[in-house]
C-alpha positions as CSV (number, residue, x, y, z in Angstrom):
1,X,-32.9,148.0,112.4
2,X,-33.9,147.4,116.0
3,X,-31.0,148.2,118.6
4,X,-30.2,147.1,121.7
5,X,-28.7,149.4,124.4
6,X,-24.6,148.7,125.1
7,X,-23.3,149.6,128.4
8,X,-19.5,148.3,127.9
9,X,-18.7,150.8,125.1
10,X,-18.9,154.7,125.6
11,X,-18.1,157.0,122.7
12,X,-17.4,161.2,121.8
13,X,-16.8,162.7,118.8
14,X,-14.3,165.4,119.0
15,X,-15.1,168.5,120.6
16,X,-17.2,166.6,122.8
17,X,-16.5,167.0,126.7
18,X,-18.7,163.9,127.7
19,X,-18.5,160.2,126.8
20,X,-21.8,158.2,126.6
21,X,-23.3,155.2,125.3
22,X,-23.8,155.3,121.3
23,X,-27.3,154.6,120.4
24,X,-27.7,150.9,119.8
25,X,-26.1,147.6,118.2
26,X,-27.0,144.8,117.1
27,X,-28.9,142.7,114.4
28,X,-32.1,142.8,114.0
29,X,-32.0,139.6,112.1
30,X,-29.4,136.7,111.3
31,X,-30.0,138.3,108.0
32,X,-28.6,141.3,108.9
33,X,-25.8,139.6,110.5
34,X,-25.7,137.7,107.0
35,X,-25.0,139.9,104.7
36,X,-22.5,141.7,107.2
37,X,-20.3,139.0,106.5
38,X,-21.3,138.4,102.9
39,X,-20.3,142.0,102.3
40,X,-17.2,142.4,104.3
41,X,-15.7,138.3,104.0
42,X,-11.9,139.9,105.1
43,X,-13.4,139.8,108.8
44,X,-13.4,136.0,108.7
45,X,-10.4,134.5,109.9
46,X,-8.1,133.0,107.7
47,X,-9.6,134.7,104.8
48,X,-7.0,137.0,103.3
49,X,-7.8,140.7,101.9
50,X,-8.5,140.9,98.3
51,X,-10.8,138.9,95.7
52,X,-13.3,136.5,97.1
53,X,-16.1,134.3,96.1
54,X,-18.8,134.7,98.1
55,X,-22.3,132.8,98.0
56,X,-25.3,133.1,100.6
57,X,-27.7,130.4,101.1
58,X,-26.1,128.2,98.7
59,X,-28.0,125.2,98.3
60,X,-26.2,121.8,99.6
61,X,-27.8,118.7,98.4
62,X,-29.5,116.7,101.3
63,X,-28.7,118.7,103.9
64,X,-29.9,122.7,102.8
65,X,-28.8,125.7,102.5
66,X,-25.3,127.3,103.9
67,X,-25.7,130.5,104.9
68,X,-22.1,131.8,103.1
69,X,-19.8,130.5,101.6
70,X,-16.2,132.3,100.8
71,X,-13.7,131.2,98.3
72,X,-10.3,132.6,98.7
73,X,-7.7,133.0,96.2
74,X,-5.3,130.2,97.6
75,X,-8.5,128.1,96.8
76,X,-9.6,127.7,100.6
77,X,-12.9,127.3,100.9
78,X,-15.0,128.6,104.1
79,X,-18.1,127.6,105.4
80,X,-19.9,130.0,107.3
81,X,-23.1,129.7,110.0
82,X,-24.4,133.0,111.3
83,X,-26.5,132.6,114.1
84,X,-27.7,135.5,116.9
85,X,-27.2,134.6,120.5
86,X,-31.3,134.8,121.1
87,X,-31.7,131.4,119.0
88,X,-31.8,128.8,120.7
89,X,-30.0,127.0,118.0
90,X,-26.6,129.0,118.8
91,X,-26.1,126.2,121.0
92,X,-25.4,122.5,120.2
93,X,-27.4,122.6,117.4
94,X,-25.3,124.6,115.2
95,X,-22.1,123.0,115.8
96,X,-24.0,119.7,113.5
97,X,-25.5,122.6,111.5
98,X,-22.0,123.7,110.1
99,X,-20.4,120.1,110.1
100,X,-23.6,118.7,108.1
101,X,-22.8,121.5,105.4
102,X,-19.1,121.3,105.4
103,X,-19.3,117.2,104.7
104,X,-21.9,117.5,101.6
105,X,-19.8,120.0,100.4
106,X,-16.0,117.7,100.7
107,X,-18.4,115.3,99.0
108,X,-18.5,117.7,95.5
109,X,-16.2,117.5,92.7
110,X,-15.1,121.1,91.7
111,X,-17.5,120.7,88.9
112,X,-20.4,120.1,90.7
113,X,-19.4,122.9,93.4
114,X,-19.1,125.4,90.5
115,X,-22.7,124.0,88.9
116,X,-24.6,125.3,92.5
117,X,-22.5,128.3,92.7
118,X,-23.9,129.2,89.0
119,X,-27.6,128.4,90.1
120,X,-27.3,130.4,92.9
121,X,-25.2,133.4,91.9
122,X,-25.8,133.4,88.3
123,X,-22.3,133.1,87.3
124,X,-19.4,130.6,88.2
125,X,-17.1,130.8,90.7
126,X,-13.9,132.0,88.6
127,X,-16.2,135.0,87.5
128,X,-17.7,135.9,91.2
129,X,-13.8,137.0,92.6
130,X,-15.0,140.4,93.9
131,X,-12.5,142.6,93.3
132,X,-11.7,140.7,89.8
133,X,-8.7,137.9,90.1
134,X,-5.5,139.5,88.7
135,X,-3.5,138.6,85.9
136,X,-1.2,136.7,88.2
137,X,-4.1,134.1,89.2
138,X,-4.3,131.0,86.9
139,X,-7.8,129.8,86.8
140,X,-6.5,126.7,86.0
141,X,-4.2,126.8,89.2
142,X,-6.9,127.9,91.3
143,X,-9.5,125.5,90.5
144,X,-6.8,122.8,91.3
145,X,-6.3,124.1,94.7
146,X,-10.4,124.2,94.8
147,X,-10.5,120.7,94.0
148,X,-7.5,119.9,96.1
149,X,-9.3,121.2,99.0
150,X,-12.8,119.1,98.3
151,X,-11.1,115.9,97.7
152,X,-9.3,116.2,101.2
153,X,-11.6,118.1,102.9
154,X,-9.5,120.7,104.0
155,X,-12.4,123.3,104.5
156,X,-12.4,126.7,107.1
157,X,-15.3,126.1,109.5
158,X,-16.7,129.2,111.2
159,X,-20.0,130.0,113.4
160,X,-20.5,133.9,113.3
161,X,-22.6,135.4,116.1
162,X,-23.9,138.6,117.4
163,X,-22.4,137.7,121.0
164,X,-20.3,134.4,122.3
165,X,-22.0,131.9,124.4
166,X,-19.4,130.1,127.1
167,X,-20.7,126.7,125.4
168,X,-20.3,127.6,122.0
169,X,-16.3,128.9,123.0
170,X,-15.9,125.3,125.3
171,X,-17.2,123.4,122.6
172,X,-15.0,125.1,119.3
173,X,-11.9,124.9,121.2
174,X,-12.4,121.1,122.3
175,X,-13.2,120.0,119.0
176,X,-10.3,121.6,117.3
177,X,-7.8,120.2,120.0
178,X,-9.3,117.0,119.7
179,X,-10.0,116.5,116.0
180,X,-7.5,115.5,112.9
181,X,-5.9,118.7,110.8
182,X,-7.9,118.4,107.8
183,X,-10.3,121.2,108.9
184,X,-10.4,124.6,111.2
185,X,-13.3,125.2,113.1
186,X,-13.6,129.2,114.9
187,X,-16.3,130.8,115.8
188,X,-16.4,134.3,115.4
189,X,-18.3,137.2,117.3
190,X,-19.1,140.2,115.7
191,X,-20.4,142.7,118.2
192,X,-21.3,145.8,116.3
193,X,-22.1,149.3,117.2
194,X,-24.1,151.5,115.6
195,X,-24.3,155.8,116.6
196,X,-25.7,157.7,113.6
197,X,-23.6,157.3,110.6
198,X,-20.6,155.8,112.2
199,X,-20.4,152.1,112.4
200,X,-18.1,150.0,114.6
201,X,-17.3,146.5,114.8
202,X,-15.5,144.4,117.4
203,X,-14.4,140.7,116.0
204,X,-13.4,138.5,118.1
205,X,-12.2,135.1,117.3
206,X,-12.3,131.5,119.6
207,X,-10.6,128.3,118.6
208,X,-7.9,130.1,117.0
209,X,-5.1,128.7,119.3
210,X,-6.4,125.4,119.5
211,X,-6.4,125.1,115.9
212,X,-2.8,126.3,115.6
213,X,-2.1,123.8,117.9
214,X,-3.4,120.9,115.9
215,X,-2.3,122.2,112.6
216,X,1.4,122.2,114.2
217,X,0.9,118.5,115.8
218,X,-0.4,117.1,112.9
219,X,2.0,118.2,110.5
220,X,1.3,120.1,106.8
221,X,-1.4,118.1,104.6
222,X,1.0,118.2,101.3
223,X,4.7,119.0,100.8
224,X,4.8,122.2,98.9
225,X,7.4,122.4,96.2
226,X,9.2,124.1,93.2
227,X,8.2,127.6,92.7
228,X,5.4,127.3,95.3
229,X,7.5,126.7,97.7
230,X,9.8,129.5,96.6
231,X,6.8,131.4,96.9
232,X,5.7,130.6,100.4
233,X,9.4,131.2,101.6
234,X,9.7,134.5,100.4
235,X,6.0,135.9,102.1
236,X,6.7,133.9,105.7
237,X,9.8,136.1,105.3
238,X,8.1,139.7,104.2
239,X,5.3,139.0,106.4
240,X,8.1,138.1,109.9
241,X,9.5,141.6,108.7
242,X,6.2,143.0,108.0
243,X,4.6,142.5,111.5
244,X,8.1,143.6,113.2
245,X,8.1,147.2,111.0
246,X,4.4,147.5,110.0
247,X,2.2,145.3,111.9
248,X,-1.3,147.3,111.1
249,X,-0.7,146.8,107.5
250,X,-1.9,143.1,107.7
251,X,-3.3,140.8,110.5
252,X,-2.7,137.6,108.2
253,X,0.6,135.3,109.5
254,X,-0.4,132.2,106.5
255,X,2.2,132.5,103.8
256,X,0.5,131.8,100.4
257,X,2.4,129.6,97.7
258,X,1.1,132.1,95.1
259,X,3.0,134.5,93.5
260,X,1.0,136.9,95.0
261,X,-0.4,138.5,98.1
262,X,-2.6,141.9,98.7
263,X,-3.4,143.9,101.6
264,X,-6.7,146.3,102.5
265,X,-6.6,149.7,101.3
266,X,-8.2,152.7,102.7
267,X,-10.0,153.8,99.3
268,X,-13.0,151.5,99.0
269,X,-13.1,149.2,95.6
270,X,-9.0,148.8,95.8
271,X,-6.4,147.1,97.9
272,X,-2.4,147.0,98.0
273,X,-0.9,144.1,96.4
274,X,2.4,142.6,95.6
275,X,3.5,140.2,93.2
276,X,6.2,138.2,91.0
277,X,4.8,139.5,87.6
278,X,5.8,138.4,84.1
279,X,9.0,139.3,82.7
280,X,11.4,139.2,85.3
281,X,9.9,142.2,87.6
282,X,8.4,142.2,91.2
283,X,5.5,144.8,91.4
284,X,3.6,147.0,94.2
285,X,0.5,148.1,92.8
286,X,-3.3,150.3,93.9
287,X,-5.6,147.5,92.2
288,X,-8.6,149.3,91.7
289,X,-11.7,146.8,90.8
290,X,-15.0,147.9,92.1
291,X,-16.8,145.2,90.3
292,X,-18.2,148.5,88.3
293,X,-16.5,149.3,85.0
294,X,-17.8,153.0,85.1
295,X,-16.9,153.4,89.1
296,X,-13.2,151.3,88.4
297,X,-12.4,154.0,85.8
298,X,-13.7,156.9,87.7
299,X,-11.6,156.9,90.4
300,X,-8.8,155.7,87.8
301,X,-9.3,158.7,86.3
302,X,-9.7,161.0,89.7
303,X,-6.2,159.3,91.0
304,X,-4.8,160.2,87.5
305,X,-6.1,164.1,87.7
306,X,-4.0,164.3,90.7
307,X,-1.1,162.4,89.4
308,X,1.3,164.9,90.4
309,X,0.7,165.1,93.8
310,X,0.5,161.7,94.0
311,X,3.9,161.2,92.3
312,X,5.3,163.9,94.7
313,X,4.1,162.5,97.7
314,X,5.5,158.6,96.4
315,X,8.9,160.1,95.6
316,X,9.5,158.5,92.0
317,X,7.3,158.0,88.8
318,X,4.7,155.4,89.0
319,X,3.2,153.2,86.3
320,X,0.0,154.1,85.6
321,X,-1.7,151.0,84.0
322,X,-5.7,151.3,82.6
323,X,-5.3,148.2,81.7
324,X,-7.7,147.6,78.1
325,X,-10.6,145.4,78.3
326,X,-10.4,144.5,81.5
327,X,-12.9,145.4,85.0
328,X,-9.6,146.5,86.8
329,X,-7.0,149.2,86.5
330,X,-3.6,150.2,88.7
331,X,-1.1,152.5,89.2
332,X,2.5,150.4,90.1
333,X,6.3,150.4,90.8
334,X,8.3,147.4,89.6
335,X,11.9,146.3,90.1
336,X,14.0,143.6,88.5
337,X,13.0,140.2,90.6
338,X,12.8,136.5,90.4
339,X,11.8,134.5,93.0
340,X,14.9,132.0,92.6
341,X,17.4,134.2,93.4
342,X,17.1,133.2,97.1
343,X,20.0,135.6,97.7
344,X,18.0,138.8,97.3
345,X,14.7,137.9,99.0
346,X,16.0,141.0,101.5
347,X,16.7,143.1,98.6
348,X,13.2,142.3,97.6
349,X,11.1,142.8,100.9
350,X,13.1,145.4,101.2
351,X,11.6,146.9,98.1
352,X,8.1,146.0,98.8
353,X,8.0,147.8,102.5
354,X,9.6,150.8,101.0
355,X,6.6,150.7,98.0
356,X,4.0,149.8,100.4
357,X,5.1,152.6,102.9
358,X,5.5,155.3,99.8
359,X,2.2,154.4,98.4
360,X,0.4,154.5,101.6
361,X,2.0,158.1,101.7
362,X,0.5,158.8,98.3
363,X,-2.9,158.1,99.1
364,X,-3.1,159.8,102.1
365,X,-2.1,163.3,100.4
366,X,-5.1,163.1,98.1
367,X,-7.8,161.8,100.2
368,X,-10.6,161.5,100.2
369,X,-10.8,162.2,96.5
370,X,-14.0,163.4,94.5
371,X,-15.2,161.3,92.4
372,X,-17.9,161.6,89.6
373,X,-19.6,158.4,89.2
374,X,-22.8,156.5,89.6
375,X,-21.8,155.0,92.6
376,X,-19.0,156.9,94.6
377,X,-16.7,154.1,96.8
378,X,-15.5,156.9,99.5
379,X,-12.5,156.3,101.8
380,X,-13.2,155.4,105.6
381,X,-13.1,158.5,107.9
């Protein structure tokens, strides 16, 4: 792609005596800048790491088509406008751009929603989570909180662009401190750097505060109860001891009601993840879902030639999980846990931090690993 000379970053590589400027960034397209964010939907605030559902251009009636749109698996939905500074649409136009989309979409039943998803992605939503949901997801829970989300509009609002304009930044921030708490609007620059076969990328979000702001003066939309509630207790806990002990483990500070949360991994086609399972246990697994069988059960299969080391570098025995007729496979520790026993929520973070740190540990002793597949995920450098 075409690049544009940056004077504010200088980079080496080591050995090097001299710092200078890499060789270009930018997009040559919104296309480019596109499918940046449709491959990579964990830079969009709010979105948490993990499985997603993401559709480009997906077709809204009457109004056209939204550039992407990212499901989450709390069911939040995000609506996403990518737009390079050189248009001349970066400025008011696209503000009604991303609020015409957003209301035609609060407008669908889940039903409808999941009807264009299909036409457009060839599958339905449920089947588009990339890495695949894990057993601890109900569909059934998750298209509630979908539909949940369209009745009350409660939609993520986000303008992605190559470089911030001082209108676009005056305009996000006055809208979300002067707007009701049913939506979030941010826009998001992704300045990105490009110097051979190194890639860098600088987000940086606007609105943010003002958002937090209005989410905290306008209250919760719904009381969250029962075992959701449980739920969200025991993350805002782990994640308050989590940024204290660990803070570059995970930038997200939203508690989810789900049994579940995950983190990013350094081996592409996995992530971290912790969760309440079945029978009585609490688990901190590797997920490994590529969204390839054949790749999934390669590196499955490399981790698993190296189990020893891996073992020996974690401290303790692991489970190693293939896990039959399914697109996913993991390697876990488990302890005894319920959520409702309130009284050992320490215990438990305590648990999960310990995993998290051990695993973490493990990988690092046998990466990057070789892997014999058609498509070989590699780990960052």
């Amino acid at each position: 792609m075409p690049l544009r000379r940056v004077a504010h970053v200088l980079i080496r590589r080591a050995g090097d005596r001299t710092w200078r400027e890499p060789a270009g960034a930018s997009y040559a397209t919104e296309k480019d800048l596109e499918n940046l964010v449709k491959g990579s939907p964990e830079v969009i605030p709010g979105i948490p790491p993990g499985p997603a559902a993401v559709a480009t251009q997906l077709h809204v009636p009457d109004t056209g088509p939204a550039d992407v749109v990212v499901i989450d698996t709390e069911g939040g939905i995000t609506v996403i406008e990518c737009k390079l500074r050189a248009n001349p649409e970066v400025r008011r136009w696209v503000i009604g751009q991303v609020f015409s989309y957003a209301s035609g979409i609060a407008l669908m039943s889940v039903d409808e929603l999941d009807g264009l998803w299909r036409m457009r992605t060839g599958g339905d939503i449920i089947s588009s989570f990339t890495p695949a949901l894990p057993d601890e997801v109900e569909e059934s829970v998750l298209l509630a909180r979908i539909a949940a989300n369209l009745q009350t509009g409660r939609l993520r609002l986000v303008i992605a662009v190559d470089a911030m304009t001082d209108e676009l930044k005056r305009t996000v921030t006055y809208i979300n401190g002067h707007s009701g708490g049913t939506f979030e609007l941010l826009a998001l620059e992704l300045e990105y750097i490009k110097d051979g076969d190194v890639e860098i990328l600088v987000p940086t979000v606007y609105g943010e505060e003002s958002a937090a702001h209005k989410a905290a003066s306008t209250g919760p939309a719904a009381v969250v109860s029962g075992r959701a509630a449980l739920y969200k207790a025991f993350w805002a806990k782990y994640l308050e001891r989590l940024h204290q002990t660990h803070p570059d483990w995970t930038t997200s500070s939203v508690a989810p009601t789900a049994n579940w949360m995950s983190m990013r991994s350094p081996l592409k086609g996995t992530f971290f993840s912790n969760s309440f399972s079945t029978g009585g246990k609490l688990r901190h697994e590797l997920y490994i879902d590529t969204g390839d069988t054949g790749t999934t059960d390669a590196i499955y299969q490399a981790l698993q030639a190296r189990q020893d080391e891996i073992e020996k570098a974690y401290g303790r025995p692991l489970q190693w999980e293939p896990l039959p007729n399914r697109r996913a496979t993991r390697i876990a520790d488990y302890t005894d846990a319920e959520v409702t026993q309130e009284d050992r929520h320490d215990e438990f973070i305590t648990f999960l931090i310990d995993a998290g740190e051990r695993m973490r540990r493990a990988m690092a002793a046998v990466l990057p690993l070789s892997i014999t597949a058609t498509a070989q995920p590699t780990a960052p450098a």
